[in-house]
N, CA, C and O of each residue as an XYZ file, in Angstrom:
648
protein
N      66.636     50.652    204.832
C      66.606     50.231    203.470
C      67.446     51.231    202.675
O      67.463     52.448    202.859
N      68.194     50.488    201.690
C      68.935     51.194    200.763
C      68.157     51.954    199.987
O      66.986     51.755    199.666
N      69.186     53.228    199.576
C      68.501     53.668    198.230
C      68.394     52.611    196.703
O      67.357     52.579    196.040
N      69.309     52.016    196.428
C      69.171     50.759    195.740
C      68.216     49.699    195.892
O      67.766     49.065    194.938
N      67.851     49.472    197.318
C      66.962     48.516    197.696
C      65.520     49.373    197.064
O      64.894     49.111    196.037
N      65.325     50.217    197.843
C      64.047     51.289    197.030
C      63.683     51.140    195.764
O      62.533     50.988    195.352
N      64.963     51.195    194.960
C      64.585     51.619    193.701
C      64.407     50.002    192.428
O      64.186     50.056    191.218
N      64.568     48.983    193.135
C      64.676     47.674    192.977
C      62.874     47.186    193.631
O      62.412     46.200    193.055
N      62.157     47.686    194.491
C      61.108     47.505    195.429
C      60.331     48.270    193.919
O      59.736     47.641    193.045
N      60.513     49.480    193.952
C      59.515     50.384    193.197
C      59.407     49.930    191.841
O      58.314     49.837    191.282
N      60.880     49.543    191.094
C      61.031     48.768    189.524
C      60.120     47.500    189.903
O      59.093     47.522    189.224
N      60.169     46.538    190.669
C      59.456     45.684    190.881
C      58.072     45.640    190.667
O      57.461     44.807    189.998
N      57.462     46.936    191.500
C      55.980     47.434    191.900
C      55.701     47.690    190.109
O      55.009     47.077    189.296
N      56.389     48.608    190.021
C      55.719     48.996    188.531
C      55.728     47.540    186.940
O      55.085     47.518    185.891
N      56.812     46.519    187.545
C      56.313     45.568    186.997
C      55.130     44.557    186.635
O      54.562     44.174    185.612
N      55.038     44.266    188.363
C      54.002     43.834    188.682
C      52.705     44.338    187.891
O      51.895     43.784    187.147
N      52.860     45.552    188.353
C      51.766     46.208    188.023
C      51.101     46.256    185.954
O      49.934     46.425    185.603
N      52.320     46.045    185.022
C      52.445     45.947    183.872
C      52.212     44.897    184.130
O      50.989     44.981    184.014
N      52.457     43.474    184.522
C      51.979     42.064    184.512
C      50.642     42.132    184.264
O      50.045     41.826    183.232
N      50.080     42.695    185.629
C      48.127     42.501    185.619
C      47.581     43.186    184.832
O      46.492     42.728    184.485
N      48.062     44.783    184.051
C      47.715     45.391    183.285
C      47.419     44.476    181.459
O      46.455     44.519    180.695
N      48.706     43.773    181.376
C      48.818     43.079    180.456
C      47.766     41.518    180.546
O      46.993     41.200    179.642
N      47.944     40.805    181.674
C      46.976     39.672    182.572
C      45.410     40.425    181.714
O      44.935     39.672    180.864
N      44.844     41.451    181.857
C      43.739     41.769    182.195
C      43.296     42.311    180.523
O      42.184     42.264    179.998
N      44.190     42.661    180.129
C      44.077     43.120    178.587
C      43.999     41.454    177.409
O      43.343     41.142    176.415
N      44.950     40.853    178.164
C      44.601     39.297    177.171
C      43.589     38.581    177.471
O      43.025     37.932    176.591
N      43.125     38.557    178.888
C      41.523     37.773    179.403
C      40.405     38.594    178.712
O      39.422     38.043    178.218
N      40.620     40.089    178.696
C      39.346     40.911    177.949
C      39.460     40.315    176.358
O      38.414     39.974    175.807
N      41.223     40.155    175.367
C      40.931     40.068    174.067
C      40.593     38.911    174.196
O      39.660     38.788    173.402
N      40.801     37.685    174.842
C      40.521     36.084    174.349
C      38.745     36.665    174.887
O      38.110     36.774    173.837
N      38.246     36.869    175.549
C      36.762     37.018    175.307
C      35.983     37.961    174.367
O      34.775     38.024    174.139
N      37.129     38.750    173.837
C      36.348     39.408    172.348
C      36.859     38.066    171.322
O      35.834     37.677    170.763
N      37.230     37.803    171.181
C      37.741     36.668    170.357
C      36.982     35.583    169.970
O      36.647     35.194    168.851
N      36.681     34.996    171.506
C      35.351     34.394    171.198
C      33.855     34.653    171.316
O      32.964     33.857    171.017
N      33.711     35.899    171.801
C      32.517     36.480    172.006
C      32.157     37.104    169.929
O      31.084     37.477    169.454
N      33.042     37.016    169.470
C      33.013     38.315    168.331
C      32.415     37.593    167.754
O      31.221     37.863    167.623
N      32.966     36.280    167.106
C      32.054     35.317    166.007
C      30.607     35.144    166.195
O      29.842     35.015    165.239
N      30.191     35.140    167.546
C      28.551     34.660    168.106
C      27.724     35.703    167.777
O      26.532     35.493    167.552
N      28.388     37.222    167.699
C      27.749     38.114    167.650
C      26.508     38.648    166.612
O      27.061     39.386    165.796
N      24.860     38.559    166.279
C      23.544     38.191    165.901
C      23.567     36.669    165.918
O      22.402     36.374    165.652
N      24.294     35.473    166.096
C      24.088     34.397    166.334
C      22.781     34.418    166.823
O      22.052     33.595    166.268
N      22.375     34.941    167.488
C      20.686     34.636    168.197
C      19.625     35.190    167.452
O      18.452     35.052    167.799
N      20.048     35.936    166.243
C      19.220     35.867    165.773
C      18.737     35.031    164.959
O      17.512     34.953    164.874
N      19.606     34.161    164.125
C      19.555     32.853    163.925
C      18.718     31.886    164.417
O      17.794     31.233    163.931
N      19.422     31.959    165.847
C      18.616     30.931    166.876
C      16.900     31.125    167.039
O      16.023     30.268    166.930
N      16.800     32.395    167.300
C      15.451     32.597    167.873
C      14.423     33.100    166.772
O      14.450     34.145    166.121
N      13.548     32.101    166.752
C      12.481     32.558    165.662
C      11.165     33.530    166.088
O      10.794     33.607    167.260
N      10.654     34.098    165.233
C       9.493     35.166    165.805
C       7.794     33.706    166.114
O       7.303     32.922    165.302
N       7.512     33.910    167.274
C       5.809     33.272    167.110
C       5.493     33.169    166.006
O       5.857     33.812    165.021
N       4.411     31.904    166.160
C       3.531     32.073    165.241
C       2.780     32.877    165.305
O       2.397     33.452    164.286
N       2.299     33.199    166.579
C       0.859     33.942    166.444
C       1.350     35.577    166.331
O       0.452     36.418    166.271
N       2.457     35.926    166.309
C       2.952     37.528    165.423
C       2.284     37.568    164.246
O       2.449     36.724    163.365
N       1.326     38.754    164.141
C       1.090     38.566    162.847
C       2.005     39.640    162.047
O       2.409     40.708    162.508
N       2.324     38.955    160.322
C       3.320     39.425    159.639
C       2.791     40.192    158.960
O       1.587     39.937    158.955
N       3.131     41.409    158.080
C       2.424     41.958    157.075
C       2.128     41.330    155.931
O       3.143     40.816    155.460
N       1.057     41.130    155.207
C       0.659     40.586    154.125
C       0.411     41.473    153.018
O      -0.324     42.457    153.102
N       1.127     41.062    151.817
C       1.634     41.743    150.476
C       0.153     41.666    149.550
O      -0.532     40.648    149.445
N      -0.063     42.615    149.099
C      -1.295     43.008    148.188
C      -0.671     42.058    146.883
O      -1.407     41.265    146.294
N       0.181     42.165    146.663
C       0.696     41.554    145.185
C       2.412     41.249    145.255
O       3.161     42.072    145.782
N       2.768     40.355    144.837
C       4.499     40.208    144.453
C       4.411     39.513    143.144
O       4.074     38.413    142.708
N       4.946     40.846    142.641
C       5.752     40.586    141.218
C       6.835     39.933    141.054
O       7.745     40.358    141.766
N       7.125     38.993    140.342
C       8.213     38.315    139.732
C       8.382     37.163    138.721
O       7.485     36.420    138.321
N       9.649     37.142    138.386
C       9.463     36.263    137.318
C      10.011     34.827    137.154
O      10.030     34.025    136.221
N      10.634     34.819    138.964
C      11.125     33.113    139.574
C      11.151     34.029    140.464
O      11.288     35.247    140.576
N      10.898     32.648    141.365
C      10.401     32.728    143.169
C      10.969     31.363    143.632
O      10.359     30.306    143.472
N      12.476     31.493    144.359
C      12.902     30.246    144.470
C      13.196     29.951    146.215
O      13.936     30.652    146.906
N      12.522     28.901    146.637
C      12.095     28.463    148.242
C      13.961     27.812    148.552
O      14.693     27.263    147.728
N      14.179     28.057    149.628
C      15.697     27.033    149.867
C      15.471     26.667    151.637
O      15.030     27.343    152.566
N      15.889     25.583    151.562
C      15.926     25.206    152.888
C      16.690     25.815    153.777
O      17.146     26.860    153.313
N      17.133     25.522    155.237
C      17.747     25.858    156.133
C      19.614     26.176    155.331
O      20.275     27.210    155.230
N      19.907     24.679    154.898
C      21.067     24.633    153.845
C      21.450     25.156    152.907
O      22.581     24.997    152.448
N      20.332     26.092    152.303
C      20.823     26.822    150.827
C      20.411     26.140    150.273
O      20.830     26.364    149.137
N      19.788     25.334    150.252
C      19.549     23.736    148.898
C      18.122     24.332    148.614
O      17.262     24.592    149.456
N      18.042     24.519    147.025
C      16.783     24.752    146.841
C      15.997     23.955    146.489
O      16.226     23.088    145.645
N      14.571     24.179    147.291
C      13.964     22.719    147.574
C      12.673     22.752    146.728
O      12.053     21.786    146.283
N      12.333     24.379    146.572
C      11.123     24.524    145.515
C      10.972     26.126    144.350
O      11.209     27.319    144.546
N      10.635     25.600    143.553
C      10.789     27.187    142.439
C       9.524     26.928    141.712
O       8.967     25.854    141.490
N       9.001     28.804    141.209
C       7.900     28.651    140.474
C       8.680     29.959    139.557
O       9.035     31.041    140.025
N       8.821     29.480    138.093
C       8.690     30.410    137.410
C       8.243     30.404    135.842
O       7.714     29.355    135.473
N       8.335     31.078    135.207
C       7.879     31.404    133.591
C       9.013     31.248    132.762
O      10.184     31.054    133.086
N       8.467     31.368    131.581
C      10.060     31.826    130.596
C       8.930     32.247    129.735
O       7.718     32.272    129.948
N      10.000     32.732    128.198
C       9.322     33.094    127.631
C       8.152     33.113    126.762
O       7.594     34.084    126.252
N       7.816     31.596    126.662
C       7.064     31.276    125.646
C       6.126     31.339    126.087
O       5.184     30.892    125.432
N       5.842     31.960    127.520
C       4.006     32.151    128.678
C       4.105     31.335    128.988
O       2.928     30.986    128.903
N       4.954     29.918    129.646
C       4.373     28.789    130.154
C       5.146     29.103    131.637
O       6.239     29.653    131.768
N       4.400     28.675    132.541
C       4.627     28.628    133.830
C       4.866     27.426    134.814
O       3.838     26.871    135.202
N       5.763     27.059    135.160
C       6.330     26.263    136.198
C       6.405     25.937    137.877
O       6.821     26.919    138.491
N       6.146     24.979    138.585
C       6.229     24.500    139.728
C       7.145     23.570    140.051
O       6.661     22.441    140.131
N       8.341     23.649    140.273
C       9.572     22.786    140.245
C       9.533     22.273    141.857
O       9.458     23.051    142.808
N       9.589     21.038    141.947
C       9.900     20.659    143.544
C      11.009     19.614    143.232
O      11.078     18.821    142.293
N      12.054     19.874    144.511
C      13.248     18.707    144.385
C      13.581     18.658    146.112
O      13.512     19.289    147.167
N      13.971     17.438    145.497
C      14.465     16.817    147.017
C      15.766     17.353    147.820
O      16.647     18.031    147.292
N      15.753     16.916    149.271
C      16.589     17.299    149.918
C      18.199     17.612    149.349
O      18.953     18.314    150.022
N      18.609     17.043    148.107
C      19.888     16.710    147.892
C      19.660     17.529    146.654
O      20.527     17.361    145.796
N      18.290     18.739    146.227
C      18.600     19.472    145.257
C      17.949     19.060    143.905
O      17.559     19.810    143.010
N      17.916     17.631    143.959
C      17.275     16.917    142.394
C      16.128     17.416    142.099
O      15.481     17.833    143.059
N      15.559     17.529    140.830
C      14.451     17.755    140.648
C      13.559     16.221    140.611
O      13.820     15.205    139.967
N      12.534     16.472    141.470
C      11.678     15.353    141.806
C       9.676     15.550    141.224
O       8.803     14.683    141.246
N       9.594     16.789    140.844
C       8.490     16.900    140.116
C       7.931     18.018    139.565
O       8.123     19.043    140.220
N       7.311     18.130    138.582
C       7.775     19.595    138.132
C       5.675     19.682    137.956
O       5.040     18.627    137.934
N       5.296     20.406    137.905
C       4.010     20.703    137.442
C       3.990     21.854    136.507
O       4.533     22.846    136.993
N       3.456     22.035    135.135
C       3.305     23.094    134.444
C       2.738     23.205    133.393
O       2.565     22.198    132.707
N       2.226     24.621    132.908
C       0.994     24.791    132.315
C       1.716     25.582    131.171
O       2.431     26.528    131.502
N       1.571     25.244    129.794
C       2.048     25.530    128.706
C       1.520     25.703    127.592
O       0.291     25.639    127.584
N       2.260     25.993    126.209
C       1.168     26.103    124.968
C       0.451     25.389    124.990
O      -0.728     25.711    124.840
N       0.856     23.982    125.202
C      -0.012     22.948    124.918
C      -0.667     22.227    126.154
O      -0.931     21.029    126.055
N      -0.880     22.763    127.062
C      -1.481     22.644    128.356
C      -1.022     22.297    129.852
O       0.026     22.740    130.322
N      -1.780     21.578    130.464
C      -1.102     21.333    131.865
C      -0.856     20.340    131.747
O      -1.525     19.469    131.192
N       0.601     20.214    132.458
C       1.070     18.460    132.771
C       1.908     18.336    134.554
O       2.091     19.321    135.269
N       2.248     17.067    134.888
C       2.491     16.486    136.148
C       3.725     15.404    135.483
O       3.483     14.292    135.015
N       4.732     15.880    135.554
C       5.851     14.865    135.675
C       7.073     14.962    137.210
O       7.743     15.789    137.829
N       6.629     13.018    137.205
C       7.409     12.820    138.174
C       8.816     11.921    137.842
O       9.038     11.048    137.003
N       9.475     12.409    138.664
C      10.854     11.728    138.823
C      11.709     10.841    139.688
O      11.396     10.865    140.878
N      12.300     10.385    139.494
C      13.300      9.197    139.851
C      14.441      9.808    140.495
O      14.887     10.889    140.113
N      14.971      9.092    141.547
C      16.454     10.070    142.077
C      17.265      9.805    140.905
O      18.450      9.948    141.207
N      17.095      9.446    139.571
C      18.376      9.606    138.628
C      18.130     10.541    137.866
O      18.868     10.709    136.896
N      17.203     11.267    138.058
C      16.666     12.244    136.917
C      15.557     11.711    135.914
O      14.984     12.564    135.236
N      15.263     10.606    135.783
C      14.468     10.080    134.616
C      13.079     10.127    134.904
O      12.728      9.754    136.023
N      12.112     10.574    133.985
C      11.007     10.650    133.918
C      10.423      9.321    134.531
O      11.075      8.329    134.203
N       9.383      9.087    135.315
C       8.512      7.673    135.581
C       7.028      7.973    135.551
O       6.141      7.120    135.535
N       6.877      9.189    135.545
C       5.069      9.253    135.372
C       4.933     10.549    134.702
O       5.634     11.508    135.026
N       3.954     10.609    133.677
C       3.550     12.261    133.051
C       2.065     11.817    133.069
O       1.628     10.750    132.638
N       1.281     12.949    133.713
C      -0.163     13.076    133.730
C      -0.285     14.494    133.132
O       0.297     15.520    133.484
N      -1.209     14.301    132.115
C      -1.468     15.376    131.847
C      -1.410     15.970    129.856
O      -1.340     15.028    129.067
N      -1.437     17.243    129.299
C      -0.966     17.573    127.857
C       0.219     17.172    127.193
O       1.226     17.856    127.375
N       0.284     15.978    126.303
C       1.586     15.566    125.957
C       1.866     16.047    124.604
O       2.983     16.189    124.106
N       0.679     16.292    124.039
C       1.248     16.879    122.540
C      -0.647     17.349    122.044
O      -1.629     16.745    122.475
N      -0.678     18.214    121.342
C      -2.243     18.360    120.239
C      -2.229     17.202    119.151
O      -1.419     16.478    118.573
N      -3.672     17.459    119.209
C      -3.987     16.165    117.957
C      -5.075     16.840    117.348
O      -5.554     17.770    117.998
N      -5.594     16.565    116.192
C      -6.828     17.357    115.660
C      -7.854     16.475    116.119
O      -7.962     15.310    115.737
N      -8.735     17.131    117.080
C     -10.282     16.799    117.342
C     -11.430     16.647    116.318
O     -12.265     15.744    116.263
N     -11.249     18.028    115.298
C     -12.606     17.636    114.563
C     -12.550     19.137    113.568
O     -11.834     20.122    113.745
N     -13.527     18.898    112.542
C     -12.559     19.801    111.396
C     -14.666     20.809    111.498
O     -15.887     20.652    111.473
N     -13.612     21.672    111.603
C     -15.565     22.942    111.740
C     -16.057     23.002    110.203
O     -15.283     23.052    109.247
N     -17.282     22.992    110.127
C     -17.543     22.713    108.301
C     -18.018     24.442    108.130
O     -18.995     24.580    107.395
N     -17.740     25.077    108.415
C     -17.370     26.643    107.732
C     -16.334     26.729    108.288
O     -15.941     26.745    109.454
N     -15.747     26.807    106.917
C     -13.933     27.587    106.797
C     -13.267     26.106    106.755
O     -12.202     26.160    106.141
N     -13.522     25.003    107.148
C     -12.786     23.851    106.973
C     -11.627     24.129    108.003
O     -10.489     23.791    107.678
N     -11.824     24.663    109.100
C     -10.710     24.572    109.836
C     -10.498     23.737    110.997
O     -11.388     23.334    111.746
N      -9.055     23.467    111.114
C      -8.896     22.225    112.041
C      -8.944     22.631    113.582
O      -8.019     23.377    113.904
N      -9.600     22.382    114.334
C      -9.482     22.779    115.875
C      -8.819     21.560    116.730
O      -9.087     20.359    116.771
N      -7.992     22.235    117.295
C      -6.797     21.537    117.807
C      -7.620     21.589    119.546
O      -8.307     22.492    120.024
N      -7.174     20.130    120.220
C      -6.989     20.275    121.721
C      -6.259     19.541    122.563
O      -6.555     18.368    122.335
N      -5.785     19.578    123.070
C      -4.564     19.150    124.000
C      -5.161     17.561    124.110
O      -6.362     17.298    124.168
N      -4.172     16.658    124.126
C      -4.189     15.380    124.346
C      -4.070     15.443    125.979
O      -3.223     16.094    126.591
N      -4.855     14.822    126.417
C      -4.667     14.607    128.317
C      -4.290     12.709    128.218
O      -4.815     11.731    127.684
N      -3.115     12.976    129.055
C      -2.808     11.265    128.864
C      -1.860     11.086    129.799
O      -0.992     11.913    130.075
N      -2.079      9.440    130.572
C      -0.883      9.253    131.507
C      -0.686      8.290    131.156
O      -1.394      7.334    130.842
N       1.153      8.629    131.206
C       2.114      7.866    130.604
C       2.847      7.268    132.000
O       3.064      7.946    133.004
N       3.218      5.675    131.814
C       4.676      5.584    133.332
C       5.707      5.222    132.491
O       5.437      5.072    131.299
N       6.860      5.049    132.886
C       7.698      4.676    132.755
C       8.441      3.808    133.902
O       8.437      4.012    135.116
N       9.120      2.712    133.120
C      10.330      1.843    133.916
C      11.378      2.744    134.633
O      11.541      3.927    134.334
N      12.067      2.099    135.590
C      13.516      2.977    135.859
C      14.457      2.633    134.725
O      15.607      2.947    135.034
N      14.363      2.062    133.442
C      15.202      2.286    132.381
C      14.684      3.606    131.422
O      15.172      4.136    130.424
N      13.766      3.802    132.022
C      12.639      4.993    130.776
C      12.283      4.081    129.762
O      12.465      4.612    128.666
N      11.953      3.200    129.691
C      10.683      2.379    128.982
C       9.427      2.401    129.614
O       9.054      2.206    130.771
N       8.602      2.828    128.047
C       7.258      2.722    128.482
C       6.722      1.548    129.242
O       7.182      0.494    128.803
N       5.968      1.414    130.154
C       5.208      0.737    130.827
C       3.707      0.924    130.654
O       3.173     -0.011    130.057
N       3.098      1.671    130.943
C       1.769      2.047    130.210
C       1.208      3.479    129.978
O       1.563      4.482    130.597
N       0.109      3.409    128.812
C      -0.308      5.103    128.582
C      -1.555      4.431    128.346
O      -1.834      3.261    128.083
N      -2.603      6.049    128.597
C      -3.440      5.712    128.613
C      -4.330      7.588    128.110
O      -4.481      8.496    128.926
N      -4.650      7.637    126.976
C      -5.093      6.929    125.827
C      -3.718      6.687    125.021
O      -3.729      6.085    123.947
């Protein structure tokens, strides 16, 4: 064998050898590539037992507490504002508000809704009325009207009751 032949054998060898080096470096990145995105994916996947027991909170403060489904879509909220009245908002899969429950100046009420937004049933404080007048001081004592109202899907009354 030539010295030329040699040195044509050995350029070869060390090619080769850069081939599989390179071969072995793109099979490792295409599996970081797709290995990288999955990565806590399982934690996602895998939920803790039921029977784990979780720590349970002496008290949680706040001033909205809003539930969301798997989707981000929030499906239930409870909160206040300022005037002290407090809220129970529930809405449907697509986000709408579908019934709200809440307790206010003027008392507790139950309104339900329509997928267009429109009121169809209120149970409950719709406005004060004067009950009865105290004969010292002549003053008027007020108490919440309790009354259920429906409504049409145009929002016409249908019936109340008182």
């Amino acid at each position: 064998m030539t010295a030329v032949e040699q040195r044509l054998i050995a350029r070869l060898e060390r090619l080769e050898a850069r081939c599989r080096r390179e071969r072995w470096i793109a099979i490792l990145a295409g599996i970081l590539w797709v290995a990288f995105p999955l990565v806590g994916q399982d934690q996602l996947l895998i939920r803790e037992p039921l029977n784990i027991r979780q720590p349970i909170e002496e008290a949680i403060r706040a001033r909205h507490i809003s539930l969301v489904d798997d989707r981000g879509v929030q499906r239930a909220a409870l909160t206040t504002d300022r005037a002290g009245s407090v809220f129970l908002l529930l809405f449907d899969r697509d986000g709408k508000l579908r019934t709200d429950i809440q307790v206010g100046n003027l008392g507790p009420s139950l309104n339900l809704y329509d997928a267009t937004g429109r009121v169809r049933a209120v149970a409950g404080s719709t406005n004060l009325v004067a009950s009865r007048v105290a004969s010292a001081g002549g003053q008027v004592e007020r108490e919440p009207a309790s009354s259920l109202v429906l409504f049409d899907k145009d929002g016409k009354l249908l019936w109340r009751a008182p």
